[in-house]
C-alpha positions as CSV (number, residue, x, y, z in Angstrom):
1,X,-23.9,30.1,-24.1
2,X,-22.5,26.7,-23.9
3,X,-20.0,25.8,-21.7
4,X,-16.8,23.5,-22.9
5,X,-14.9,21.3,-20.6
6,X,-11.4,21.9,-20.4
7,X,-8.8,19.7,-20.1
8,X,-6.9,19.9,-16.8
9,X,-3.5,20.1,-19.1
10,X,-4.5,22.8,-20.8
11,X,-3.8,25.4,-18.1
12,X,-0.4,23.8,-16.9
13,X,2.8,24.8,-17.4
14,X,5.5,22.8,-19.4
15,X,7.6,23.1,-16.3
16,X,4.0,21.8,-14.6
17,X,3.5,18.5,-17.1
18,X,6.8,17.6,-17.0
19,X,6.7,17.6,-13.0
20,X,3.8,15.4,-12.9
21,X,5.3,12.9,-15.6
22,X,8.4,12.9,-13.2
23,X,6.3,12.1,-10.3
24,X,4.3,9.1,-11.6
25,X,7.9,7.7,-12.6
26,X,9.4,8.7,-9.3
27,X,7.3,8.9,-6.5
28,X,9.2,11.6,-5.1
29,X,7.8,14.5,-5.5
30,X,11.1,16.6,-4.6
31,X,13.3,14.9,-7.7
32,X,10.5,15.2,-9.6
33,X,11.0,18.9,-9.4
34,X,14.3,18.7,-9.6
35,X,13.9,16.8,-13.1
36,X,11.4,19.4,-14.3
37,X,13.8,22.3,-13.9
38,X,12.9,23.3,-10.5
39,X,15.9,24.7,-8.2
40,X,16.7,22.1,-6.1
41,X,16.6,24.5,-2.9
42,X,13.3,25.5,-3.7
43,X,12.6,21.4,-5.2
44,X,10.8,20.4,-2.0
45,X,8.2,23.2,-1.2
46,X,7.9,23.3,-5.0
47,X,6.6,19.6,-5.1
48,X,4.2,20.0,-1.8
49,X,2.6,23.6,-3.2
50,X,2.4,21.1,-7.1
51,X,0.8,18.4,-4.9
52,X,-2.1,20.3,-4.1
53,X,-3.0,22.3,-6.8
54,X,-6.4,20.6,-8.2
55,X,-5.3,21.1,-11.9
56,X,-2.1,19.0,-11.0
57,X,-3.9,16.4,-9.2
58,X,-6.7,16.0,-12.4
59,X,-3.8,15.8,-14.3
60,X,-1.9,13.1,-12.6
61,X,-5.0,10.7,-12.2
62,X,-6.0,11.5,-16.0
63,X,-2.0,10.2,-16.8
64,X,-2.9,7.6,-14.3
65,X,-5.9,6.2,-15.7
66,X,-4.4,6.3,-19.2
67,X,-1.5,4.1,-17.9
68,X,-3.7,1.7,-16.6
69,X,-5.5,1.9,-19.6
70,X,-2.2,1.0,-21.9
71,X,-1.0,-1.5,-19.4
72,X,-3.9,-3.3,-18.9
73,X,-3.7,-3.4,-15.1
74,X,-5.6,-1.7,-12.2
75,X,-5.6,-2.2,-8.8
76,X,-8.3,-5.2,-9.0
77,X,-5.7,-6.9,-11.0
78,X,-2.6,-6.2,-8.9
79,X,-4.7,-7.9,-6.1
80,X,-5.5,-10.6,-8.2
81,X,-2.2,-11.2,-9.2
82,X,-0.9,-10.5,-5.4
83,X,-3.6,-13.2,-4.4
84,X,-1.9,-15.8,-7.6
85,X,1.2,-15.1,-6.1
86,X,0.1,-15.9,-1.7
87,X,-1.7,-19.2,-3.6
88,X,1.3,-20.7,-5.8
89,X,3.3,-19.2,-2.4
90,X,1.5,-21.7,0.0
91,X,1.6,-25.1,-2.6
92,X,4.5,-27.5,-1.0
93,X,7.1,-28.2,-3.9
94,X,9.0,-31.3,-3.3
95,X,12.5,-30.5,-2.2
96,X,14.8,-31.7,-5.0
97,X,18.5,-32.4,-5.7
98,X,20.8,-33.0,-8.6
99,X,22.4,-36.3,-8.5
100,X,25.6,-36.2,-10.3
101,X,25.7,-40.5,-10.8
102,X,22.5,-40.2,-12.7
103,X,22.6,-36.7,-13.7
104,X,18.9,-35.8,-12.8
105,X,17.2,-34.0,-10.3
106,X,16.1,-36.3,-7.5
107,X,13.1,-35.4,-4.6
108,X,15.2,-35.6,-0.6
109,X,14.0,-37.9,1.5
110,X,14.1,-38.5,5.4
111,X,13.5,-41.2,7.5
112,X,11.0,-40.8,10.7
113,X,10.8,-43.5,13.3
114,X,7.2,-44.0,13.7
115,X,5.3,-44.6,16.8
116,X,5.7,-48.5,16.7
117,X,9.7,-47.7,16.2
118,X,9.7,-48.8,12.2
119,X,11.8,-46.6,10.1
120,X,9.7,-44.8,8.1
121,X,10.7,-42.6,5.0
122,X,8.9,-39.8,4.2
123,X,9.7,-37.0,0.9
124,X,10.6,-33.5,2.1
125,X,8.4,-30.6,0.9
126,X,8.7,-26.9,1.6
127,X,6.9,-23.9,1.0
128,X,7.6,-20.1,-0.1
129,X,7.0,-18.5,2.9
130,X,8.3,-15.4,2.1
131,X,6.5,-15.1,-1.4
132,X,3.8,-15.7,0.6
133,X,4.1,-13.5,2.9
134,X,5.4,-10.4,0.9
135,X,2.3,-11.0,-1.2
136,X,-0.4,-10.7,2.3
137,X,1.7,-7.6,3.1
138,X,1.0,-6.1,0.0
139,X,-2.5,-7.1,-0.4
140,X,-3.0,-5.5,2.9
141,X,-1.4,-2.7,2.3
142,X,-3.8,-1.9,-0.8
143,X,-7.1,-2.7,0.3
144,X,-6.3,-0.3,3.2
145,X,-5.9,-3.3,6.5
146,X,-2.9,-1.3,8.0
147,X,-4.7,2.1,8.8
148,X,-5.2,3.2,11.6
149,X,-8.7,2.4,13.3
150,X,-8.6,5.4,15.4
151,X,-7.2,9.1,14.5
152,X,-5.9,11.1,17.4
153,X,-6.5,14.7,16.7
154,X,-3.3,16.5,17.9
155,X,-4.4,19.6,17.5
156,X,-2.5,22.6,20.3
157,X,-5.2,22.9,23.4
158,X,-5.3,26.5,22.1
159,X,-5.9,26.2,19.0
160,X,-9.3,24.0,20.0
161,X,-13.0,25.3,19.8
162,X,-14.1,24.6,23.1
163,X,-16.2,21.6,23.6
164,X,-18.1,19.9,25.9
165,X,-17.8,16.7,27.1
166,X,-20.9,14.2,28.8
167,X,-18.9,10.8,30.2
168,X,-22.1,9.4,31.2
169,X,-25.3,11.5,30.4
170,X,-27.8,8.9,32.1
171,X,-25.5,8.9,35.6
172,X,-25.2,12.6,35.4
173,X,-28.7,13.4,35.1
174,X,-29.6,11.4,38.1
175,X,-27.1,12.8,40.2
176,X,-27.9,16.0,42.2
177,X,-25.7,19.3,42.5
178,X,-26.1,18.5,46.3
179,X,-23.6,17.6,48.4
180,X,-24.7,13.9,50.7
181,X,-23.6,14.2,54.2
């Protein structure tokens, strides 16, 4: 007997598709529900319980995948855009003005007084800092930089297997259970 592959949307709900199509345009699980026809008292544990249902999940990265796929974009390419942005970010632009005599734009300038006390003058340039800067956040943010090195496990004492704990195995095995005087 040969086994078929179903498709993950083939044993949702209408009120299940439509929840997921919500969420991918949302982000927010809890209006998602809402927008499916949920009650919106019950909206909110509606969306978690949704969230965690394997056949929901499948679902939503199949619709995923199928966007990307239509848009032409991934995550490599976000980056690489996000990484076009920090670069075009960082190039000084010469500052510019419109002078209303000649009716053109015109770069600022500023005079320095060197070292040897000449007057010196000099164009002004800036830089998007913020562009730049929004576009390092981001990158960060999606190749994973701002987690957490170390997870604390918070777990209640009671609630905890017992465990043993060796600070320093090669100082406690030289150490004797008798007491020096």
């Amino acid at each position: 007997m040969k086994k078929t592959k179903e498709k993950p949307e083939a044993k949702l709900t209408l009120k299940q598709k439509l929840f997921c199509d919500w969420y991918l345009k949302l982000a927010n699980g809890t209006q998602a529900a809402i927008k499916a026809g949920y009650s919106e008292h019950t909206a909110q544990s509606i969306a978690t319980e949704n969230l965690t249902k394997p056949l929901i999940q499948a679902y939503i990265n199949e619709r995923k995948k199928h966007m990307e796929e239509i848009l032409g974009f991934n995550k490599f390419t976000l980056v690489e855009d996000l990484h076009t942005i920090k670069r075009m970010s960082m190039k000084a632009q010469p500052v510019m003005r419109y002078n209303p005599k000649t009716r053109e734009m015109e770069q600022v300038f500023d005079e320095v007084v060197g070292e040897d006390g000449k007057v010196q003058v000099t164009g002004v340039w800036q830089y998007d800092s913020n562009g730049a800067n929004r576009a390092i956040e981001n990158i960060s943010k999606m190749m994973g930089y701002n987690e957490p090195d170390k997870v604390e496990d918070v777990t209640p004492l009671e609630r905890k297997a017992p465990t043993t704990v060796v600070v320093n195995k090669t100082y406690a095995d030289k150490e004797s259970d008798k007491p020096t005087t």
